[in-house]
C-alpha positions in Angstrom: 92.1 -99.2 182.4 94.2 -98.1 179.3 93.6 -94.8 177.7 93.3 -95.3 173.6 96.3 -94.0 171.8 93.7 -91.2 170.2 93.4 -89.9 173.9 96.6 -89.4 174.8 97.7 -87.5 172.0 94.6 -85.6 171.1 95.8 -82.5 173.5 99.0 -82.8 171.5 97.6 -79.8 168.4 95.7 -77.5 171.4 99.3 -77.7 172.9 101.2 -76.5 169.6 99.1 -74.2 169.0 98.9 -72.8 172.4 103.0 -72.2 172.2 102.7 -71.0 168.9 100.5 -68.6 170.1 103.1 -68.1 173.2 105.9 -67.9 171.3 104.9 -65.1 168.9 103.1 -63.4 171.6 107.0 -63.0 173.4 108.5 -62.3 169.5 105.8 -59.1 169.4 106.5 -58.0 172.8 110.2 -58.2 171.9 109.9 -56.3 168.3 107.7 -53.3 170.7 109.9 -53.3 173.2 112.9 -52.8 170.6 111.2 -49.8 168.8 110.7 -48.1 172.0 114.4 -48.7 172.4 115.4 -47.5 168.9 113.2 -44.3 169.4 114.6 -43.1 172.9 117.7 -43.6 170.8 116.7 -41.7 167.5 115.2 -39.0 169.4 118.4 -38.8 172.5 120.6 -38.5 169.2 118.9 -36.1 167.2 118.3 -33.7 170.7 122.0 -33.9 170.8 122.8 -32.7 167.3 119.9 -30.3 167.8 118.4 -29.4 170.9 115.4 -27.6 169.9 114.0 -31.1 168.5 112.6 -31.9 172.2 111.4 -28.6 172.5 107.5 -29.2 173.4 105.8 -27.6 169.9 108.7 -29.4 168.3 107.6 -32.9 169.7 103.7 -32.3 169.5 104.4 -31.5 165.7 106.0 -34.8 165.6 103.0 -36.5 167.1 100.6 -34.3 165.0 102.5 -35.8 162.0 102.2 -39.6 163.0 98.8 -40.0 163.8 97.2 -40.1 160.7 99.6 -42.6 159.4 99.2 -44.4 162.7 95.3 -44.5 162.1 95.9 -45.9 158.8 98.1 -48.7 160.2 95.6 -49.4 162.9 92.8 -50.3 160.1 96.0 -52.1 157.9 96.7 -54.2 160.6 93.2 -55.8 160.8 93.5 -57.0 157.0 97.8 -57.9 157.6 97.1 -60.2 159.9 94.1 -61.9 157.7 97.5 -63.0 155.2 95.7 -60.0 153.1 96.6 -56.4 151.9 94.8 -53.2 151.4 96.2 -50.9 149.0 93.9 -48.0 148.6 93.9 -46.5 152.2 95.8 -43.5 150.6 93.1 -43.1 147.9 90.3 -43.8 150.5 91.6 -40.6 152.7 92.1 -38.6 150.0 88.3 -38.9 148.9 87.5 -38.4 152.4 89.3 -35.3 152.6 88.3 -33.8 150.0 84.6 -34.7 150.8 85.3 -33.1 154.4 86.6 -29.9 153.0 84.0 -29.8 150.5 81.0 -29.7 152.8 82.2 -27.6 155.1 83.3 -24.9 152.4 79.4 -25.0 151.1 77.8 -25.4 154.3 80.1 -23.8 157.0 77.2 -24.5 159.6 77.1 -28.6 159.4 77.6 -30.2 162.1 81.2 -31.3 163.1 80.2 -34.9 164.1 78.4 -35.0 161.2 80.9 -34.8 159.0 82.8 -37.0 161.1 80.0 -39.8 160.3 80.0 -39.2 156.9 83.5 -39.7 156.4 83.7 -43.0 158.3 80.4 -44.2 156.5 82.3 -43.0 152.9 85.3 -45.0 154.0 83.6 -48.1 154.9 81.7 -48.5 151.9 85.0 -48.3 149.8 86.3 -51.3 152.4 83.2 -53.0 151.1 83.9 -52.5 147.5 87.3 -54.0 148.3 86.0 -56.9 150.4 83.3 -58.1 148.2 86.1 -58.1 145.4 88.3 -60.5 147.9 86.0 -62.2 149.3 83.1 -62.7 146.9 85.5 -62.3 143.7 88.0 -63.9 145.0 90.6 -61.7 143.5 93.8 -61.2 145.7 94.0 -58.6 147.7 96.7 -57.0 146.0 95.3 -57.1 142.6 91.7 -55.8 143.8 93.3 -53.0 146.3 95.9 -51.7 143.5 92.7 -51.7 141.3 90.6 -49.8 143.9 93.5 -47.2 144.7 93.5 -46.1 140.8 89.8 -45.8 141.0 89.1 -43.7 143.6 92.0 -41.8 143.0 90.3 -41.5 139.9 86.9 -40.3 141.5 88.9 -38.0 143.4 90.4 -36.0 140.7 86.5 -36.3 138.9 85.1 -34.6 142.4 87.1 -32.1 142.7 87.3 -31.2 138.7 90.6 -29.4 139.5 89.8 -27.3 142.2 91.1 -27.5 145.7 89.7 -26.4 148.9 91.5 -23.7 151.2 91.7 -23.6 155.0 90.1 -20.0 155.3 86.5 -21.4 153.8 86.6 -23.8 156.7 84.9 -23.1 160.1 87.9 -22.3 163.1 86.2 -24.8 165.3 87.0 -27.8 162.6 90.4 -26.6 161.8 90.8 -26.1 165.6 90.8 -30.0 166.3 93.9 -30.2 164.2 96.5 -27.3 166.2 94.2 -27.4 169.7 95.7 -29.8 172.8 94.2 -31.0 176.0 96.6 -31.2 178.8 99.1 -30.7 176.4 98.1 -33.5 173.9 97.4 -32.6 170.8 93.5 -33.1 170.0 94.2 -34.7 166.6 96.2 -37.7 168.5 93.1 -39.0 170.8 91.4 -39.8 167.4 94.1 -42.3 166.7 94.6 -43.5 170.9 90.7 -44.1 171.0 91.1 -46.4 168.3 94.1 -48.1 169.5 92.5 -48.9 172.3 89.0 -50.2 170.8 90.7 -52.3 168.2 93.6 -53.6 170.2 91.0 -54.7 173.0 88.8 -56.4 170.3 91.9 -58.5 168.9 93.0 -59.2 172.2 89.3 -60.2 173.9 87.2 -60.7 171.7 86.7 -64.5 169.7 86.2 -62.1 166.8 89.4 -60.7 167.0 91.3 -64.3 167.4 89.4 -65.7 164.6 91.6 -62.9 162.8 94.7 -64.2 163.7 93.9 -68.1 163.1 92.8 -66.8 159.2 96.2 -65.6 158.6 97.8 -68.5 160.7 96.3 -71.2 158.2 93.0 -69.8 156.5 92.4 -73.8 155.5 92.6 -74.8 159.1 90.4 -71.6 159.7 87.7 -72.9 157.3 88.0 -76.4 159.1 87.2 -74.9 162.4 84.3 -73.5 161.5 85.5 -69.9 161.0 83.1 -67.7 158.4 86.2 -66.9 156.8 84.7 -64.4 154.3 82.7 -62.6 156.7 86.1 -62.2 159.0 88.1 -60.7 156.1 85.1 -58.3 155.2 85.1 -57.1 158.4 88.1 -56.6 158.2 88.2 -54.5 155.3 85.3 -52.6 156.3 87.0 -51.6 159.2 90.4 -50.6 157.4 88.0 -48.0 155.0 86.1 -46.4 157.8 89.3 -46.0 159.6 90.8 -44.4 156.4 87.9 -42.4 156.0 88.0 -41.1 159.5 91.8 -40.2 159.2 90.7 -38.3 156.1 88.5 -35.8 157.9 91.4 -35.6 160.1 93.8 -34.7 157.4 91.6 -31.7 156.6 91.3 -30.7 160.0 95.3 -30.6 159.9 96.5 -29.3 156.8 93.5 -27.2 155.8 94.2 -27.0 152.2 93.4 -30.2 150.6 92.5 -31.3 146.9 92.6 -34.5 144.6 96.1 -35.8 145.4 96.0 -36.0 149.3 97.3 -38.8 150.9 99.0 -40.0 147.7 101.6 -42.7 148.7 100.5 -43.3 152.3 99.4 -46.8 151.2 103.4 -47.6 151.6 104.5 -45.6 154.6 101.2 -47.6 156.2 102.1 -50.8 155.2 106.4 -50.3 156.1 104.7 -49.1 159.5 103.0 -51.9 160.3 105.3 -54.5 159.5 107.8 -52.6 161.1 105.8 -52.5 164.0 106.0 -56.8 164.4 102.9 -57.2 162.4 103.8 -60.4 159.9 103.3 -59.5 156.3 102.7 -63.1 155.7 99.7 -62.9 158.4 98.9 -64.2 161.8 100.8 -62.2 164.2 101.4 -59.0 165.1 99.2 -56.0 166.8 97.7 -52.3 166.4 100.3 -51.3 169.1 103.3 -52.1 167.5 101.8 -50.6 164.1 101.7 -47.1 165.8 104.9 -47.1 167.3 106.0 -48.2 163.9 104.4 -45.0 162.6 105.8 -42.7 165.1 109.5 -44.5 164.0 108.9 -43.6 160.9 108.0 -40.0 161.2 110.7 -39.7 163.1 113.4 -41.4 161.6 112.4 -38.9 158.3 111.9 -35.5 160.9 115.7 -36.5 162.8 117.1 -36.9 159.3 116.0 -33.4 158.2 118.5 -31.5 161.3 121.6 -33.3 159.1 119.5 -32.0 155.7 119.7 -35.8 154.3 117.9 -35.4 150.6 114.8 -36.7 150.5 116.1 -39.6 148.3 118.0 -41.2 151.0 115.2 -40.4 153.6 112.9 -42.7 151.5 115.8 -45.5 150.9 116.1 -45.7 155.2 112.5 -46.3 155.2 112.6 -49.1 152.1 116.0 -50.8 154.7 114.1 -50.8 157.5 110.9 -52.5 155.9 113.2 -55.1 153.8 114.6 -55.8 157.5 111.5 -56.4 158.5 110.1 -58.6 156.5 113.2 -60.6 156.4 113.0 -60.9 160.3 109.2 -62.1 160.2 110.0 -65.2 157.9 112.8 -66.2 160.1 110.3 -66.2 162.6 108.1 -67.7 160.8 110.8 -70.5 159.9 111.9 -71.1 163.6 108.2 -71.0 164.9 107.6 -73.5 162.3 110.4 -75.6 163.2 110.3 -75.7 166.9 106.5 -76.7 166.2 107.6 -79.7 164.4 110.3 -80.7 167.0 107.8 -79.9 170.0 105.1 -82.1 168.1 107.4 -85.3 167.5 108.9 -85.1 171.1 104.8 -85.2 172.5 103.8 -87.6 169.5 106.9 -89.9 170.6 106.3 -89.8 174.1 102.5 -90.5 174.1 103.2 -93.5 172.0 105.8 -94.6 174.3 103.2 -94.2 177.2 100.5 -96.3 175.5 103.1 -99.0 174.5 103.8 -99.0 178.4 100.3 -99.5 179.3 100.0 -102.3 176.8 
């Protein structure tokens, strides 16, 4: 007996989507494997023109120096690929920071994980100020993020009143996560690799984490399926402040002196890091790996381009090129994925037809 028409074709969208899925999968691996290339090169390059730049304190400084942004982009990943944006990480740290300093400098006995806690729990509730205002007000991210970066920024400067907190009120032990190694890796770093791990597993594994990618593939389709959209992208923005907030504890355990205007532009090195890292800026693709190598690019595209003494100007302009590249790359991807889908789907939609006329 026959098969209806309706059979034959129905595997025809879990089929596109499954080499959608494929295909950008290979494009991700490809845009990783490329910055690993790029930094072998950047950093062969720069040894060559000046050999103490692979010396081992001069390398652990350059990991010390890319972890915090590379904490931020793990937490701006989970809202990218949502097709959403979250502006205020920089301001989030910042008031984490300062909170961090602050309580240790009045009360030099508190706990270390304490403190830890608290700055997560401060960052998260700014990611749910900021997902309530996307989700629930359904303002777009960048509006409600640019909004949110003024005003804590704002609250930051109010806190402090002026005043700024100095490494030698803070206990040793603190201060010592942010110089200290273990087996030669600096302490501050297995912050940002525990994360990697724990997020980059839950995207990978978890249905939670794929329900993150099919919101930024088509957050109609999304909503079709079934998906609590709104509770995905809160999530997801709850997660980007506690991970801001933790990095700002982290930035006082590494600079020591800290006070309103810390972490004052990361929102864009975060953002060219990630998308330079393969994650889409238009959503749906990319992962928390390739976000931190594209933070440890970064810091050491602008660390190589110091040996040479290239003004800070042009240091910035690199890093604007390389995420106009970017971009530019992930809609032609975005334009070929799209159009190989649509060839893909006629060629199956064709030859199912073809099958059922046969049958007739």
């Amino acid at each position: 007996m026959s098969q209806p028409a309706e059979a034959v074709a129905a595997p025809a969208p879990q089929q596109s989507e499954r080499s959608r899925r494929d295909f950008l999968n290979a494009v991700v691996r490809v845009r990783e494997l490329g910055l690993i290339v790029a930094l072998a090169l950047l950093i062969t390059i720069t040894a060559i023109a000046e050999p103490r730049f692979v010396e081992a304190a001069s390398l652990r400084d350059l990991v010390r120096n890319a972890t915090i942004i590379a904490l931020l982009a793990v937490g701006q990943t989970l809202v990218l690929v949502t097709r959403n944006l979250d502006l205020s990480v920089g301001s989030v740290l910042g008031l984490s920071a300062f909170m961090a300093g602050d309580l240790f400098q009045n009360n030099p006995d508190l706990p270390i994980p304490l403190v830890f806690a608290l700055g997560i729990l401060l960052g998260a509730a700014a990611g749910v100020i900021n997902g309530a205002l996307v989700t629930f007000g359904r303002l777009p991210a960048l509006v409600a993020t640019l909004g949110t970066l003024y005003v804590f920024r704002g609250l930051a400067f109010v806190w402090t009143g002026g005043s700024q907190v100095n490494a030698e009120t803070l206990p040793d032990s603190f201060l010592s996560i942010g110089t200290s190694t273990i087996l030669g890796v600096p302490t501050i770093a297995l912050f940002t690799v525990v994360a990697l791990v724990i997020v980059g597993y839950a995207l990978r594994n978890y249905r939670a984490g794929r329900e993150l990618y099919a919101i930024g593939s088509n957050p109609q389709a999304a909503r079709l399926a079934g998906i609590r959209t709104d509770r995905r992208v809160m999530a997801a923005f709850v997660a980007s402040g506690a991970l801001a907030g933790l990095a700002g504890v982290l930035f006082t355990a590494r600079y020591g002196t800290v006070d309103a205007t810390a972490g004052t532009g990361y929102e864009l090195q975060v953002i060219a890091a990630a998308v330079i890292g393969g994650v889409a800026i238009f959503g749906g693709s990319g992962s928390v790996w390739g976000a931190a190598l594209g933070a440890v690019l970064l810091t050491t595209i602008t660390s190589a381009l110091i040996v040479p003494k290239v003004p800070a100007f042009w240091q910035q302009a690199v890093v604007g090129a390389l995420l106009l590249a970017a971009i530019a790359l992930d809609r032609f991807i975005a334009v070929r994925v799209a159009e190989r889908l649509r060839q893909r789907s006629t060629r199956t939609t064709a030859a199912a037809q073809a099958r059922n006329g046969g049958e007739r």
